[in-house]
C-alpha positions in Angstrom: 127.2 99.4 102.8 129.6 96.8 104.1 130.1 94.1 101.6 130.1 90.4 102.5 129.6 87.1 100.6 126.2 86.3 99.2 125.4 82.8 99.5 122.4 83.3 97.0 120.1 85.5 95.7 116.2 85.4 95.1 114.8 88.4 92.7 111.1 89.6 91.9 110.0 91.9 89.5 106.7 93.1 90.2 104.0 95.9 88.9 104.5 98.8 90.6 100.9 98.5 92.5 100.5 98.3 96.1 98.6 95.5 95.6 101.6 93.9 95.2 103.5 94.9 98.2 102.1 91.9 100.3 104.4 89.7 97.7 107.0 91.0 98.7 106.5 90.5 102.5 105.4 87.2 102.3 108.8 86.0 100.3 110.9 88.3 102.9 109.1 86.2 106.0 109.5 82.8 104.3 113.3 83.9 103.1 114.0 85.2 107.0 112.3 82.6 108.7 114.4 79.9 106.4 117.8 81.5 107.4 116.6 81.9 111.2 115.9 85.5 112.2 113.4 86.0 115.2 109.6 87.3 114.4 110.4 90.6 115.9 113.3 91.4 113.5 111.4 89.5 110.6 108.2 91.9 111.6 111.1 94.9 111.5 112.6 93.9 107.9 108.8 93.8 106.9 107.8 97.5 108.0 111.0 98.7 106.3 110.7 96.8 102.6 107.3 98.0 102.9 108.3 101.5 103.0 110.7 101.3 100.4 108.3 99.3 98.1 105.7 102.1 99.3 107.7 104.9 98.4 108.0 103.4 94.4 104.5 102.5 94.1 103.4 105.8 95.3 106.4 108.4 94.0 108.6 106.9 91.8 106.0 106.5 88.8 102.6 109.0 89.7 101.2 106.0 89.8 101.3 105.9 86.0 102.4 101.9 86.4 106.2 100.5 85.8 107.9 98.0 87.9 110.0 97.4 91.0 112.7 95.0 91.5 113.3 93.6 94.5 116.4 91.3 95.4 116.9 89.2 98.5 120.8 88.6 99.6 121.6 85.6 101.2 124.3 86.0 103.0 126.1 84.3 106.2 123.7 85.4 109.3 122.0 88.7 108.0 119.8 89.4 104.5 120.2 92.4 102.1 117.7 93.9 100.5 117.5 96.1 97.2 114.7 97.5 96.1 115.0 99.2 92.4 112.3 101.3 90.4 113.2 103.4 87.1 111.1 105.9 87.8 111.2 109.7 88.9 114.2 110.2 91.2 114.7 112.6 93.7 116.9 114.7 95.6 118.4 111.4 97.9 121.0 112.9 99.4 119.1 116.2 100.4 116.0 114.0 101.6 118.5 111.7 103.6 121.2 113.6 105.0 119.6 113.8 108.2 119.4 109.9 108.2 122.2 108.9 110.7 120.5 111.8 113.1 117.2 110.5 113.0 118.0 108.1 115.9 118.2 111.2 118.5 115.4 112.6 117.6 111.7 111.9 118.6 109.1 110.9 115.6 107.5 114.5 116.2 110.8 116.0 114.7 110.5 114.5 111.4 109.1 115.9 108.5 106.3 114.6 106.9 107.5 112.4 104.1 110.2 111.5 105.7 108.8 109.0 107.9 109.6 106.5 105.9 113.4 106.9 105.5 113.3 107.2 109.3 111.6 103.5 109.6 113.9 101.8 107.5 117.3 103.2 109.0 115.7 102.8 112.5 114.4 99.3 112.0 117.9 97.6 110.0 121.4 97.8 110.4 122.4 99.6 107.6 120.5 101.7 104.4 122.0 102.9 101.4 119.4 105.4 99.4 120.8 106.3 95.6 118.4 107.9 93.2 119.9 108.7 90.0 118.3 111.1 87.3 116.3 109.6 85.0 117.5 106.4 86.2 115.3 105.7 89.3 116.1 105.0 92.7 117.6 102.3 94.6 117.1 101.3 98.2 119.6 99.0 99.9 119.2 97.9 103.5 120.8 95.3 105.6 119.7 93.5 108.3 122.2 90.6 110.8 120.7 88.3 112.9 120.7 89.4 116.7 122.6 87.1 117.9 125.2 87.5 115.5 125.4 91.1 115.7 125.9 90.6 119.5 128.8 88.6 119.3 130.5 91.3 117.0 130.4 93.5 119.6 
């Protein structure tokens, strides 16, 4: 994950319930809107950090409770998120090697349970998945504002 500066940072901690999911959309929309991203890439960022918060509601704790953290990077045109649970891990690199390929396949070639994953790297510009033992798993993704992305080309 390329680094650049964060101009500030907004953080929730929430129950790990997906009741709580919409929270988490609503403050990504208001965040994205503020900073200027289209509704089409807002609506993308929203699909993917619903995934991700998805994936710890449902797996990380058998839905035995905990929490997930979820931090919003400011940054110069484009918004990082990371979202953190210190639940059950599992095997990230083995579930997300296929990650990068997942863009020349069609959606009838991925695995069940992998759907997800594929959203999230399809939808943002970059993902980071690292799930550590007994330590949880952490999901970083990265999204730039069109425009801007353009004129990096």
């Amino acid at each position: 994950m390329t680094d650049s500066k964060i101009q500030q940072q907004v953080r929730l901690t929430l129950p790990a319930q997906a009741d709580y999911v919409d929270l988490v959309r609503l403050t990504l929309y208001g965040i994205a809107s503020k900073i200027g991203f289209s509704y089409e890439e807002i609506e993308d960022m929203k699909v993917a950090v619903s995934e991700a918060c998805n994936n710890a509601v449902l797996y990380a704790y058998n839905r035995d409770g905990g929490m997930v953290d979820i931090a919003f990077d400011i940054g110069n045109n484009e918004l990082g998120l990371t979202i953190r649970d210190e639940g059950n891990s599992f095997h990230a690199e083995h579930e997300t090697q296929e990650l990068l390929g997942w863009h020349d396949k069609s959606i009838d070639e991925v695995q069940a349970g992998g759907l997800g994953f594929y959203l999230m790297q399809a939808l943002m510009d970059e993902v980071e998945v690292v799930s550590i033992e007994g330590r949880g798993t952490e999901v970083r993704m990265k999204k730039r504002i069109q425009q801007f992305s353009e004129e990096l080309r």
